[in-house]
C-alpha positions in Angstrom: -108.4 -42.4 -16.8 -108.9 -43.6 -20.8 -111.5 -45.8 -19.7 -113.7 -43.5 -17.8 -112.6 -40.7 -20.3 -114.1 -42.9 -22.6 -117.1 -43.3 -21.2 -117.9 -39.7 -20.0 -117.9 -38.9 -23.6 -119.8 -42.3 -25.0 -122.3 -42.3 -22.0 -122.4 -40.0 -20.1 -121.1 -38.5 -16.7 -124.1 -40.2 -15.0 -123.1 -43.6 -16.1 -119.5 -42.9 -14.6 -119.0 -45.3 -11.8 -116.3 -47.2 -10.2 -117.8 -50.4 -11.1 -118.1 -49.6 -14.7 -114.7 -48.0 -15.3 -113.0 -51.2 -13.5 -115.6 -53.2 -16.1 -114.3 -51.0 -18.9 -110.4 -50.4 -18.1 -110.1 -54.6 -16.4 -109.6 -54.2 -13.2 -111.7 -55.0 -9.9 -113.9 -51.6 -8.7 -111.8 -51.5 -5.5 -108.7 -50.5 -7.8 -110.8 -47.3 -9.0 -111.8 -46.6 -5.4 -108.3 -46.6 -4.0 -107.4 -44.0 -6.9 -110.9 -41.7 -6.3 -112.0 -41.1 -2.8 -115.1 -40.2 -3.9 -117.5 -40.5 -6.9 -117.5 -36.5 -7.7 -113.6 -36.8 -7.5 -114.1 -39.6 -10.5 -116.5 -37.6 -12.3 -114.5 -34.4 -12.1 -110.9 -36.3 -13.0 -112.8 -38.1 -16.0 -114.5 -35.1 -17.5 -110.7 -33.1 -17.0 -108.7 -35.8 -18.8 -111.4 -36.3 -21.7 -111.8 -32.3 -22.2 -107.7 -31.4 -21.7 -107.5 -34.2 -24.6 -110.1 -32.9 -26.5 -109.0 -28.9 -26.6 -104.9 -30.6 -27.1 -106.0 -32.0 -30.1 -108.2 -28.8 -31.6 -105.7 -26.0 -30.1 -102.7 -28.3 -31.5 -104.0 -28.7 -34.7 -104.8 -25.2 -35.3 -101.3 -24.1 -33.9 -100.0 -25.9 -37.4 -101.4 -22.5 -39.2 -98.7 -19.6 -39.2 -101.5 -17.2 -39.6 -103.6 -16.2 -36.5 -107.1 -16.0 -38.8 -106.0 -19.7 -40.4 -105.9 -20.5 -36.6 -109.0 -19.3 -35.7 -110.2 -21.0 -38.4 -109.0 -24.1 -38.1 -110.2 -23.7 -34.4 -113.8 -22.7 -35.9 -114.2 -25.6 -38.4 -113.4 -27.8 -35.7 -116.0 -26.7 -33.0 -119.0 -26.5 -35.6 -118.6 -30.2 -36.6 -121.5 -32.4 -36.3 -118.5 -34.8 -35.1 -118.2 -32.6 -31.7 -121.9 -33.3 -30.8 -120.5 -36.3 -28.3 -117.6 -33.4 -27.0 -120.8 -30.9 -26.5 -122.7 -33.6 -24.7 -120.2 -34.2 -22.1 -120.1 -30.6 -21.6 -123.5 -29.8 -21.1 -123.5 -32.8 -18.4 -120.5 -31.0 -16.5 -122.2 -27.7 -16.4 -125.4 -29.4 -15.5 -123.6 -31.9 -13.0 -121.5 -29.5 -11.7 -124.2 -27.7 -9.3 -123.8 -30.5 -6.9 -120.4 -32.2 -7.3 -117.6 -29.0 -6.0 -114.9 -31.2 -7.6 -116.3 -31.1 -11.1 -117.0 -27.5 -10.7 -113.3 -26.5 -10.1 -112.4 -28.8 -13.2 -115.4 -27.2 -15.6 -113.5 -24.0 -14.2 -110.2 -25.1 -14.8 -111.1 -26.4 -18.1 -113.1 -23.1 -19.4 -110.5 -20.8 -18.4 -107.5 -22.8 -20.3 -109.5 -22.7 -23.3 -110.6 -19.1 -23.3 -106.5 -18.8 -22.2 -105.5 -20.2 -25.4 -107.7 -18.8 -28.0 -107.3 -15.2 -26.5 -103.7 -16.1 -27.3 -104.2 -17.0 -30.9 -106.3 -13.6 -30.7 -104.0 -11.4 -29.1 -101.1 -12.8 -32.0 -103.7 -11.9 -34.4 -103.8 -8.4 -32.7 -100.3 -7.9 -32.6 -100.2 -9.2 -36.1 -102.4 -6.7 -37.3 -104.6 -9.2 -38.3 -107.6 -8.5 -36.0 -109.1 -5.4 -35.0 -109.9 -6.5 -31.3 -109.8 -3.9 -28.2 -110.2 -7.1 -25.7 -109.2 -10.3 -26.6 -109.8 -11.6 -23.0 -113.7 -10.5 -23.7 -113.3 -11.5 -27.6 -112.6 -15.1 -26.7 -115.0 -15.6 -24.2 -117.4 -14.3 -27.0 -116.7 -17.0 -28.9 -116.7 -19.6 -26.9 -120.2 -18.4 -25.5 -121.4 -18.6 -29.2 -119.7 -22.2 -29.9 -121.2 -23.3 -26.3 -124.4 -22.6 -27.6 -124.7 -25.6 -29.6 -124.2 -28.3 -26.3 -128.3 -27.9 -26.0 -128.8 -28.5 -29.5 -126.6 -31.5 -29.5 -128.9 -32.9 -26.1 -131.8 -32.2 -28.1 -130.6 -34.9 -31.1 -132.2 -32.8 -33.1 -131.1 -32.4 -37.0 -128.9 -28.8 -37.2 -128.3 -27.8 -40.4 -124.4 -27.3 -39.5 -124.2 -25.5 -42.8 -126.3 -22.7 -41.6 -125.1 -23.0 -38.2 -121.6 -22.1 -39.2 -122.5 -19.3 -41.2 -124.1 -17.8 -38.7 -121.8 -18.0 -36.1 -118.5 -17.2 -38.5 -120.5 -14.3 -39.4 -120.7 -13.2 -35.9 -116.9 -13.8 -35.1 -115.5 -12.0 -37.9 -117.6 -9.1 -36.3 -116.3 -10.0 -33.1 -112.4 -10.0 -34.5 -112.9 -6.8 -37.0 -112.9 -9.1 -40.4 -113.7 -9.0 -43.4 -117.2 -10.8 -44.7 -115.8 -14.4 -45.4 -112.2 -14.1 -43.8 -112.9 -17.1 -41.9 -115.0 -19.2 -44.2 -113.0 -18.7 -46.8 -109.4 -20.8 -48.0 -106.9 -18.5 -48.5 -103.5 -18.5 -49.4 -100.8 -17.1 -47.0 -100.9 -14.0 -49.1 -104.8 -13.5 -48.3 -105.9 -14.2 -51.6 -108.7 -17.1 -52.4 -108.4 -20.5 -53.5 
């Protein structure tokens, strides 16, 4: 599953074969075959390990904060990274893949609806907190993601993005989204909301 993690992310979904992960991981292709019944059973099982890894490590991370806007923007600085751009690839080849594989369409699924799961948790914390003014935080994560997801094209493109600007602009929208303050989530702060 590391190796054809590994190469979802570095390739691409449409260079996932059984041939090349048993290349990649050592092992003859028959070993990979005897695991996945079917390519789209590969494809889907490879883009699910690389993208339950991937959100682990972001969600985990940000979990570190005590403060539900900290989270958030730990979760925020971690999404509008030039860095992601091979994350937002592998995404925009499972949406696009998923049309014709069912299996990888019930993982792109899975996988969109544990991440929206988690940050409406860090939202609804937030809520309960007092921290964010939010009437949904089902709809306010989902949002969010929508906004962040909006990147994978511009990532496909290889085109230069100005992440500066591009962050801005889309903190500037969440803090509306959560009831902020101008700058509550692009600002440091210290526990007792104050800058520094």
């Amino acid at each position: 599953m590391r190796a054809a993690s590994e190469i979802a992310v570095n390739e691409g979904l449409d260079k996932l074969t059984a041939k090349r992960v048993a290349q990649a991981a050592g092992v003859v292709p028959g070993l990979v075959d005897y695991h996945f019944k079917s390519a789209d059973e590969l494809v889907a099982a490879a883009f699910s390990h690389a993208a339950t890894a991937d959100n682990d490590t972001v969600f985990e991370h940000a979990a570190r904060s005590d403060r539900p806007v900290d989270q958030v923007r730990h979760l925020m600085q971690a999404w509008l990274h030039e860095d992601r751009d091979p994350v937002s690839l592998l995404w925009l080849d499972a949406w696009q893949a998923s049309r014709r594989r069912p299996a990888l369409l019930t993982a792109v699924t899975r996988q969109m609806k544990a991440a929206q799961d988690r940050l409406e948790a860090h939202i609804e914390a937030g809520v309960s907190q007092g921290c964010f003014r939010v009437d949904n935080a089902d709809y306010a994560a989902m949002h969010l993601l929508v906004l962040i997801d909006g990147l994978s094209p511009q990532a496909a493109m290889r085109t230069k993005i100005d992440y500066v600007e591009v962050r801005e602009l889309i903190t500037a929208t969440a803090e509306r989204i959560l009831g902020l303050g101008e700058g509550a989530l692009s600002a440091t702060q210290d526990h007792d909301g104050t800058d520094t």
